[in-house]
PyMOL CGO cylinders between C-alpha atoms (Angstrom):
from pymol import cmd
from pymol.cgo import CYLINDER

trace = [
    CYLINDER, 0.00, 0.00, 0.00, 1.11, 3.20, -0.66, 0.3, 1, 1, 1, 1, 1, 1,
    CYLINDER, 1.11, 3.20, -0.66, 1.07, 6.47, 1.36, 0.3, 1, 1, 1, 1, 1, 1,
    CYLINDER, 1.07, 6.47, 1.36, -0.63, 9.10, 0.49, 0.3, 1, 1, 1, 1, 1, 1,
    CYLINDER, -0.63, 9.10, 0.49, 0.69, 12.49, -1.31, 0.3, 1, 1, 1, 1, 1, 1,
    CYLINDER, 0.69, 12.49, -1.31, 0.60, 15.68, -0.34, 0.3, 1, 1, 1, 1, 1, 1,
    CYLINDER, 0.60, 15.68, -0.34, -1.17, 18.78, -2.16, 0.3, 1, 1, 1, 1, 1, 1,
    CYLINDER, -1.17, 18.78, -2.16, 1.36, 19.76, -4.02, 0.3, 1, 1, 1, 1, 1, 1,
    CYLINDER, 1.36, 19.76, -4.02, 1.33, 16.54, -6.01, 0.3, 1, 1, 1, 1, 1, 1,
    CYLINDER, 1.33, 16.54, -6.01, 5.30, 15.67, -5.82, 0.3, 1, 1, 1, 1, 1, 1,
    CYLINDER, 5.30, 15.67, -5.82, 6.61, 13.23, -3.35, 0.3, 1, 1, 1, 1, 1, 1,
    CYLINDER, 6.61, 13.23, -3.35, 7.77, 15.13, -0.24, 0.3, 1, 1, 1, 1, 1, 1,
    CYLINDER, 7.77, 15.13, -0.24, 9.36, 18.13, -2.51, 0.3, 1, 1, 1, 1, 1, 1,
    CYLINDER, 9.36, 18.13, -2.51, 7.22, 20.98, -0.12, 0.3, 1, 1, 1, 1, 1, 1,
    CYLINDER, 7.22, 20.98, -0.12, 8.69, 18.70, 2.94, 0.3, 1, 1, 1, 1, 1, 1,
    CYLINDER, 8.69, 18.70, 2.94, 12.56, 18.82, 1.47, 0.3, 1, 1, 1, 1, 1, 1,
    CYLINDER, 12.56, 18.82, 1.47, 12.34, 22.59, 1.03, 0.3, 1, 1, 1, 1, 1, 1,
    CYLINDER, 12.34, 22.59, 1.03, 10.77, 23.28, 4.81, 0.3, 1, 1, 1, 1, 1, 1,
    CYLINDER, 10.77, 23.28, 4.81, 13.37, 21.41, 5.95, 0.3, 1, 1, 1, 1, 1, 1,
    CYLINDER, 13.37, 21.41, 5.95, 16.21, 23.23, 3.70, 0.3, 1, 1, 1, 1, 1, 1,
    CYLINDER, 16.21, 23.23, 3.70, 14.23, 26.28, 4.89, 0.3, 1, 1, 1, 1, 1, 1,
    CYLINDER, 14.23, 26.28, 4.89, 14.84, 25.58, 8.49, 0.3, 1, 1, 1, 1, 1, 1,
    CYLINDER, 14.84, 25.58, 8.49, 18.59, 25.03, 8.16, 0.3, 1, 1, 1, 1, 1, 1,
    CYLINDER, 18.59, 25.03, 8.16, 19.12, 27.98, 6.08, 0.3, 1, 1, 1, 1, 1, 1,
    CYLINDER, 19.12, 27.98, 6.08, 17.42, 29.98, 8.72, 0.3, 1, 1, 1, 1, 1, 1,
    CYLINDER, 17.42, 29.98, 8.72, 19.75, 28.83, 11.87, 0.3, 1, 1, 1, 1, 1, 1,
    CYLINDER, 19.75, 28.83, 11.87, 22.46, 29.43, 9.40, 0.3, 1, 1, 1, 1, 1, 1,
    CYLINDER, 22.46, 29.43, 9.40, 22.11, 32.70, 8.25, 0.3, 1, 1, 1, 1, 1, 1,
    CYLINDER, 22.11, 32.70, 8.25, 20.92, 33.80, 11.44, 0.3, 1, 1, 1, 1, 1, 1,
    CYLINDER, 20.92, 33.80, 11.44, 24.74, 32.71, 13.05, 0.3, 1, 1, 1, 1, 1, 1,
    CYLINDER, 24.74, 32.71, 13.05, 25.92, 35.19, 10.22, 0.3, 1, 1, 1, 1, 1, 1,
    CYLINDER, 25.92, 35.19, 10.22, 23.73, 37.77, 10.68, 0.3, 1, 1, 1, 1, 1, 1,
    CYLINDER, 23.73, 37.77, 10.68, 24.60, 38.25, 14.65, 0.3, 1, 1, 1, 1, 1, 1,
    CYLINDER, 24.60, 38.25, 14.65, 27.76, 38.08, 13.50, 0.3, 1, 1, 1, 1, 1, 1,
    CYLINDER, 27.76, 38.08, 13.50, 27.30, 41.05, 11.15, 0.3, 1, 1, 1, 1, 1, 1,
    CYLINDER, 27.30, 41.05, 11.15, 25.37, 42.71, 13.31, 0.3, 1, 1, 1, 1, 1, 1,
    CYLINDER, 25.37, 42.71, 13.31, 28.74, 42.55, 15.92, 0.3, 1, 1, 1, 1, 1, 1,
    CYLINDER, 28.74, 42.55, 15.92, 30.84, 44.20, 13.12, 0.3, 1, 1, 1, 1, 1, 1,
    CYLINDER, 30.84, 44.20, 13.12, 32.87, 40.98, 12.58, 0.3, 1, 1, 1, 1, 1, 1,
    CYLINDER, 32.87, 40.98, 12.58, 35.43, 40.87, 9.59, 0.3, 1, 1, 1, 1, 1, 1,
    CYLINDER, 35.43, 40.87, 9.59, 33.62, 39.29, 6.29, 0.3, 1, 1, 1, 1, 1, 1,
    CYLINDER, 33.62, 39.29, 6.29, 36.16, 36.30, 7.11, 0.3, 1, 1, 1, 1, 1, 1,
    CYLINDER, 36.16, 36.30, 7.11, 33.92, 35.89, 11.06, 0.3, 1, 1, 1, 1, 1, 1,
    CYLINDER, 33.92, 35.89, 11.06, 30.64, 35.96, 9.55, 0.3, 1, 1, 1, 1, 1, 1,
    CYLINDER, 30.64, 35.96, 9.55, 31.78, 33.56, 6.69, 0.3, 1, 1, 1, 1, 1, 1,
    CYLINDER, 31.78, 33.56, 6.69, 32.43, 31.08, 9.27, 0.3, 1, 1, 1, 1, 1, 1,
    CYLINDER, 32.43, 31.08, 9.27, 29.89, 32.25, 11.58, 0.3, 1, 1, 1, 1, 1, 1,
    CYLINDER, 29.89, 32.25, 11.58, 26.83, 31.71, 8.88, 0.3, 1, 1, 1, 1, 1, 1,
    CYLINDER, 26.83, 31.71, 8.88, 28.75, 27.51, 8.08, 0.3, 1, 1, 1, 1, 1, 1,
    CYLINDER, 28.75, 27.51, 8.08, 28.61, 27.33, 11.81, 0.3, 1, 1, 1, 1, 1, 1,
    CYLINDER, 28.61, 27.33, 11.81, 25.27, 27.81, 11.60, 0.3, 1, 1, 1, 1, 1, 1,
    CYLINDER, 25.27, 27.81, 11.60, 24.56, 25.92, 9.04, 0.3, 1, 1, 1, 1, 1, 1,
    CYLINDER, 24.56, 25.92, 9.04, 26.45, 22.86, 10.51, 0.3, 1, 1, 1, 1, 1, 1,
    CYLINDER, 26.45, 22.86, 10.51, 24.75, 23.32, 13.49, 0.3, 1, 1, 1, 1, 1, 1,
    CYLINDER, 24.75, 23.32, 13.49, 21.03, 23.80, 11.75, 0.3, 1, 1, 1, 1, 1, 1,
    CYLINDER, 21.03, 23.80, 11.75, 21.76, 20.61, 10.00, 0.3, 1, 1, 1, 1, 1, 1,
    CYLINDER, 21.76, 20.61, 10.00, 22.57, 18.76, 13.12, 0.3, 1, 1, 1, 1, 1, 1,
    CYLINDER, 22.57, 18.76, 13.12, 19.54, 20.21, 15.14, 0.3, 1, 1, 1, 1, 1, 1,
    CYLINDER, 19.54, 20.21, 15.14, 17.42, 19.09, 12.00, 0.3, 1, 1, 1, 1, 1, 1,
    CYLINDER, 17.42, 19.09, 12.00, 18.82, 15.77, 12.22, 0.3, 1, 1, 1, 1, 1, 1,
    CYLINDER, 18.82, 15.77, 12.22, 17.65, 15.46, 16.17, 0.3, 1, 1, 1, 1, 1, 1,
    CYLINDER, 17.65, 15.46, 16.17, 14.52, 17.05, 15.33, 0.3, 1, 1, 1, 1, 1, 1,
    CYLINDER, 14.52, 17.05, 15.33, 13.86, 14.53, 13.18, 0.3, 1, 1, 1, 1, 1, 1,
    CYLINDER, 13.86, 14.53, 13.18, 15.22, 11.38, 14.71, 0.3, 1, 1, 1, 1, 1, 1,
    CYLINDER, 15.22, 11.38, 14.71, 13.48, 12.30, 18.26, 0.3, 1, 1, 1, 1, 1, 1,
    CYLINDER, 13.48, 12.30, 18.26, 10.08, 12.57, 15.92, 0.3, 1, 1, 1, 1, 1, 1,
    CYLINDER, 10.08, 12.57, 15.92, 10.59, 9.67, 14.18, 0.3, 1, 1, 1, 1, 1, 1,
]
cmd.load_cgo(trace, "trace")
């Protein structure tokens, strides 16, 4: 049996870019604090993968503790 699709007629694309969505926002948000602290372009280059890494790895816990 199969499961059922969403609205948007694709197979979990809306789900893939919610959860892109949410990484991108912890990420961008480490670089934006960090531009918003006057940090070299070099800091908030780091600071925004930080944030990314650590997005992805709060996504990943998300999703394994819902699972």
């Amino acid at each position: 049996m199969s499961r059922p699709r969403g609205r948007d007629g694709g197979d979990g694309i809306a789900d893939r870019r919610l959860l892109a969505g949410f990484v991108l926002l912890v990420g961008l948000s480490g670089g934006l604090m960090a531009l918003q602290g006057g940090a070299s372009v070099l800091a908030i280059g780091v600071a925004t993968a930080g944030g990314l890494v650590a997005g992805g790895a709060l996504l990943w816990y998300l999703l394994r503790i819902a699972a």
